[in-house]
C-alpha positions in Angstrom: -1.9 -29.3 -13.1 -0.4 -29.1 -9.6 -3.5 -27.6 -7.9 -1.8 -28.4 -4.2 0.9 -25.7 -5.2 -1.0 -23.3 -6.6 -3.7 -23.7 -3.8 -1.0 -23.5 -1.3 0.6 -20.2 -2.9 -2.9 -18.5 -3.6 -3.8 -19.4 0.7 -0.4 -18.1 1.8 -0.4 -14.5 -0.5 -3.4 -13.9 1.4 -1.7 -13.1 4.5 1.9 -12.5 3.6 4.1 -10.3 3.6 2.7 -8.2 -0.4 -0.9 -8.2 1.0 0.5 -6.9 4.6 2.4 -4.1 2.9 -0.2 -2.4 0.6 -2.8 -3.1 3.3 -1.2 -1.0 5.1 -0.6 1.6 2.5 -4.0 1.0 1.6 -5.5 2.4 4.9 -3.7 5.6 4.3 -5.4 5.9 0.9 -8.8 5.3 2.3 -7.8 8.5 4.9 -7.0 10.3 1.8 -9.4 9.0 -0.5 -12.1 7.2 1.1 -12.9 9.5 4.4 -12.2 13.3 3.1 -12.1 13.0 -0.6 -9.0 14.0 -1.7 -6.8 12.8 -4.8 -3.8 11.7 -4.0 -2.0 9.6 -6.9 1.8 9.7 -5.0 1.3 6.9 -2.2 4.1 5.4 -3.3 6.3 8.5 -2.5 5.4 8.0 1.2 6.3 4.1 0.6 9.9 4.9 -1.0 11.0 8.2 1.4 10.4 5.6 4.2 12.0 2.7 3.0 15.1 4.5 1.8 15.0 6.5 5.1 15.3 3.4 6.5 18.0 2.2 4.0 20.1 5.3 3.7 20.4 5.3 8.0 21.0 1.7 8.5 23.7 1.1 5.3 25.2 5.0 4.8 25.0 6.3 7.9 25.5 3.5 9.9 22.8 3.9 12.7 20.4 1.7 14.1 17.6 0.6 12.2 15.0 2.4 15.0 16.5 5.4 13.8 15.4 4.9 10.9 12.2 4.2 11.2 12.0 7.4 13.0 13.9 9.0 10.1 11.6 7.5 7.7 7.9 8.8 9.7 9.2 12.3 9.7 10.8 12.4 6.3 6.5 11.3 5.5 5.2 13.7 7.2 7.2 16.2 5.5 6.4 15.1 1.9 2.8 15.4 3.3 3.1 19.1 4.1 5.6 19.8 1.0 2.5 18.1 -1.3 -0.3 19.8 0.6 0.9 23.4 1.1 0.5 24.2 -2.4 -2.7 22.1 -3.5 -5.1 22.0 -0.4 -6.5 25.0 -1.4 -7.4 24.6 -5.2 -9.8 21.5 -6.2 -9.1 18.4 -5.9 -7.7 17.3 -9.7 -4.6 19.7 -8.6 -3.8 17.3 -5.6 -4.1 14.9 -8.3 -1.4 16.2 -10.9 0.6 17.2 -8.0 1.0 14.0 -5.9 1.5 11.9 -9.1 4.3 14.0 -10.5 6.1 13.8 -6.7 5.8 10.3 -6.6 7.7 10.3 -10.0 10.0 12.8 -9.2 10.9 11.3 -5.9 11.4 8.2 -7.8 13.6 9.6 -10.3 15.7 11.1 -7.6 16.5 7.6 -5.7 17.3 6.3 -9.1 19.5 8.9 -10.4 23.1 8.5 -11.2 24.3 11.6 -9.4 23.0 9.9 -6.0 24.0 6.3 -6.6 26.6 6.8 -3.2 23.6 7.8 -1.3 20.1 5.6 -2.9 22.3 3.1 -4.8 21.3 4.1 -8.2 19.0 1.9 -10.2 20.1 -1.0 -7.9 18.8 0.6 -4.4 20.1 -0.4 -1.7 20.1 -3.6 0.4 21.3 -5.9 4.0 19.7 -3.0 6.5 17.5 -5.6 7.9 19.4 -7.9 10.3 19.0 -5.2 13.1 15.2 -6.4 13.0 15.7 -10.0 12.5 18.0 -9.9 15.3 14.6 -9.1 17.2 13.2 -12.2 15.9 11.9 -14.6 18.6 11.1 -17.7 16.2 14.2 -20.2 16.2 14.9 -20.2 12.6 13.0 -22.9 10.6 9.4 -22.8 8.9 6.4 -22.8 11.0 2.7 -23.4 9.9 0.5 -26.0 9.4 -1.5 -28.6 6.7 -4.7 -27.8 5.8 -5.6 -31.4 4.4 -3.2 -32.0 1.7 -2.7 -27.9 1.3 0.8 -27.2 3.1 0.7 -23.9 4.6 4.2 -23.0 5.7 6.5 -19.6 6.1 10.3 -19.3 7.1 10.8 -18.0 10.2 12.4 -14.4 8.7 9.1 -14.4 6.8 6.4 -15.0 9.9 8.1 -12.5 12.0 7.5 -9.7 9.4 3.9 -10.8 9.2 3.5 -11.2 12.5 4.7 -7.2 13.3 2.6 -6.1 10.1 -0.6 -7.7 10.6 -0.2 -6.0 14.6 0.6 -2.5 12.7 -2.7 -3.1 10.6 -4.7 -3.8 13.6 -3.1 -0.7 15.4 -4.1 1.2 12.3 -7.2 -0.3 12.1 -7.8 0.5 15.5 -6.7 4.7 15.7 -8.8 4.8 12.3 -12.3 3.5 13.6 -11.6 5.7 16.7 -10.7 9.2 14.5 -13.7 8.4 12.4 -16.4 7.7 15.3 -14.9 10.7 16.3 -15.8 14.8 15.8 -12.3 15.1 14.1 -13.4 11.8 11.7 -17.3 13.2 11.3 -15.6 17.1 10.1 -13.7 15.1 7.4 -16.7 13.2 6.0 -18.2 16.9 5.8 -15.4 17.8 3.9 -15.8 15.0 1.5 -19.6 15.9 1.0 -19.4 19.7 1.1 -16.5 21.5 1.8 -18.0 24.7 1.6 -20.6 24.0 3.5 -18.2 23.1 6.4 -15.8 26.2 5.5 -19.2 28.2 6.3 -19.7 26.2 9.5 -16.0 28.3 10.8 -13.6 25.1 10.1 -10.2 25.8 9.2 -10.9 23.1 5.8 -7.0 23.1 5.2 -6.3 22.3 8.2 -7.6 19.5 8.5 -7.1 18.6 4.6 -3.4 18.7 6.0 -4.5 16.6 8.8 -5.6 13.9 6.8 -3.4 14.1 4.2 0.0 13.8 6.9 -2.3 11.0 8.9 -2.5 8.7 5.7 0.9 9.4 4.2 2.2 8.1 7.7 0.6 5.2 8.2 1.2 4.6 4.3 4.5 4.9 4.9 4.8 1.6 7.0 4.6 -0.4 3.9 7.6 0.9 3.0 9.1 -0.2 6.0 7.3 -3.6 5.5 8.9 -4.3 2.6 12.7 -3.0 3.3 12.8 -5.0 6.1 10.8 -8.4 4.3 13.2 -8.1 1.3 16.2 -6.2 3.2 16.4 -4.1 0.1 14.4 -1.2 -1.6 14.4 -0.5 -5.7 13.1 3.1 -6.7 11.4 0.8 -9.6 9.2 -0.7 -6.9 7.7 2.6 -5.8 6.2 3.4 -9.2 2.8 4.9 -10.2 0.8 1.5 -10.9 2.0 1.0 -6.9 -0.6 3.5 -6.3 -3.1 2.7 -8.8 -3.1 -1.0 -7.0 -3.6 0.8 -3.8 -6.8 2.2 -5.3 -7.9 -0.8 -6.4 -7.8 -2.2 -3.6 -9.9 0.4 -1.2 -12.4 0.4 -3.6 -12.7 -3.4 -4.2 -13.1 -3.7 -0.3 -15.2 -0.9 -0.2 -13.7 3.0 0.3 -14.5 4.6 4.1 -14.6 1.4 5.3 -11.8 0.4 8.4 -11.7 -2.9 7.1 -12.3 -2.0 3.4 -8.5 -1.6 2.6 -7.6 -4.9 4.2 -10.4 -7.3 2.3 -9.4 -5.5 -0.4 -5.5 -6.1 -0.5 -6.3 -9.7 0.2 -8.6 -10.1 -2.7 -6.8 -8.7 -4.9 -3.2 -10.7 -4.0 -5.4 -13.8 -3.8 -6.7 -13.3 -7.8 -3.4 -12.5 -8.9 -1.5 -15.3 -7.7 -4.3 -17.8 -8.4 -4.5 -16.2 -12.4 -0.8 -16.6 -12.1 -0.5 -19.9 -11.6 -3.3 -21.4 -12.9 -2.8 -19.8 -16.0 1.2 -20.9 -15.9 0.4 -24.5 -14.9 -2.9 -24.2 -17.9 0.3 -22.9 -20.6 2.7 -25.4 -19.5 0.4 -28.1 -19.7 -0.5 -27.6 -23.3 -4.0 -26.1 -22.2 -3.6 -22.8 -23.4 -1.4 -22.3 -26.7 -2.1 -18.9 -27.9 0.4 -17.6 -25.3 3.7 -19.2 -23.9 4.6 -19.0 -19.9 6.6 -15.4 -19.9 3.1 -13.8 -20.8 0.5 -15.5 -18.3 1.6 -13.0 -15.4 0.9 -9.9 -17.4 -2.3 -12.0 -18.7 -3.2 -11.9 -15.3 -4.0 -8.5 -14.8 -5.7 -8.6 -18.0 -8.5 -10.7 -16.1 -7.7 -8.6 -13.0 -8.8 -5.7 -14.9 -11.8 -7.4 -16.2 -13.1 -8.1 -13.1 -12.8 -4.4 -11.8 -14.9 -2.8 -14.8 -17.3 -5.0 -13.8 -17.0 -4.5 -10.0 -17.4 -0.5 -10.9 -20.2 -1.3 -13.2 -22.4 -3.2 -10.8 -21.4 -2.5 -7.9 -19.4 0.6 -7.4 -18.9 1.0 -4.0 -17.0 -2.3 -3.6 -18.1 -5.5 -1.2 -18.6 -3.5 2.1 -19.2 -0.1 1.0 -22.2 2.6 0.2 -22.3 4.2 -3.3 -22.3 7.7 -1.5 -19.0 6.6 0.1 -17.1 7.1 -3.2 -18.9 10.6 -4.9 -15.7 13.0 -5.0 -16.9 17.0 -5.4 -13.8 17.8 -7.3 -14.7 21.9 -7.0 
């Protein structure tokens, strides 16, 4: 087997540019999720309105691709307050239905026919990222380094995304430990433990439902914009459910109302799957493994993957750095 290949991919998915997008759309599901408890299955909608934001300004429009970023952080917040005008006030398996049927519809929408001059059909659309590589201050080339025999390299295109996404997880990072050391942070927790008991207390609960919920759909939102300007193209096929369900995964394999929870988390789980991936498509082509041939060893993969979170839930539920209590949802 080439283990120096498979080492080297497994090392370098650990910090690029998949882990730095749903880390970031991971933080906005621990807001949701993690701090105040709530539902929401339609991440993914706040990846794909900001990503196609960004498209549909850049390649239809023909503005700058600031503007779209712009475009795309309001278009979230919106879909925050569209999703939680209706729900916030019913229990939380409402939020649930609603947010996941959203994210399908919104999906549907980009991919839809009638549209395709607009979202580009099935197809998407593509080449609105030069405006940001223009921004690029690496001379183009690949820059990294050897560890040993392990050759950990990115092109230059590549780093500079990483290097503006893992700064945007830091920022996040950052806002999020201050919001939750703070009274605004501490009234959510509440919420998450009792709501009633806060409604009692004269909180507006809503209110700040709506807070949180606009807060993590935001800051969700900028893995969208991570990968439309990584790939310089967005697919509505890429902003499915199981987007979100690896989202969740993820917060609760680093541990949910954690700050850094989200981000171990993403890594881990980018980490296993391109290790199972190649080990077990290196283990098939070597004659190792017969029972399946090369095409099935990357769904195998999150057979294994799957596995492995059953057994994380069963013996230790509240992930690798966070507290049972953390993750007990009062769905009233």
């Amino acid at each position: 087997m080439d283990w120096i290949t498979i080492f080297s991919t497994t090392i370098k998915s650990a910090v690029g540019v998949e882990t730095v997008l749903y880390a970031l759309a991971a933080i906005g599901i621990n807001i949701h999720f993690g701090y105040t408890g709530l539902l929401n299955f339609g991440q993914a909608a706040f990846m794909a309105v900001a990503g196609y934001g960004l498209a549909v300004t850049v390649t239809v429009m023909g503005l700058p691709f600031w503007v779209g970023i712009v475009i795309g952080l309001v278009a979230a917040a919106i879909l925050a307050l569209l999703m939680g005008i209706p729900t916030l006030h019913l229990r939380a398996d409402y939020l649930a239905i609603v947010t996941i049927a959203v994210a399908e519809i919104i999906r549907l929408v980009f991919r839809s026919v009638a549209f395709k001059d607009i979202f580009g059909g099935s197809d998407g659309q593509r080449g609105f990222s030069g405006g940001f590589q223009a921004l690029n201050p690496f001379p183009e080339g690949d820059y990294g380094f050897n560890l040993g025999p392990i050759p950990i390299f990115f092109p230059h295109w590549q780093l500079w995304v990483m290097v503006v996404g893992w700064l945007l997880i830091a920022l996040c990072c950052f806002i999020v430990f201050l919001l939750m050391k703070s009274p605004w942070g501490r009234v959510l927790k509440a919420i998450r433990e009792d709501e009633d008991a806060v409604r009692s207390l004269g909180k507006n609960v809503f209110s700040y439902k709506m807070q949180s919920l606009v807060l993590g759909g935001v800051i969700g939102c900028l893995g969208g914009f991570v990968y439309g300007l990584a790939y310089g193209s967005v697919q509505p096929d890429v902003f499915g459910t199981e987007t979100t369900f690896f989202l969740y995964t993820m917060v609760i394999l680093g541990g949910a109302a954690r700050v850094f929870g989200p981000v171990i988390g993403a890594m881990l789980f980018w980490v296993l799957l391109v290790l199972l991936n190649g080990t077990l498509s290196e283990a098939v082509a070597a004659g190792v493994i017969t029972f399946i041939d090369t095409s099935q060893a990357g769904a195998l993969r999150y057979v294994f993957v799957g596995l492995g979170l059953i057994l994380l839930l069963v013996f230790r539920p509240q992930g690798i750095f966070g507290d049972k209590r953390e993750i007990a949802i009062d769905a009233r």
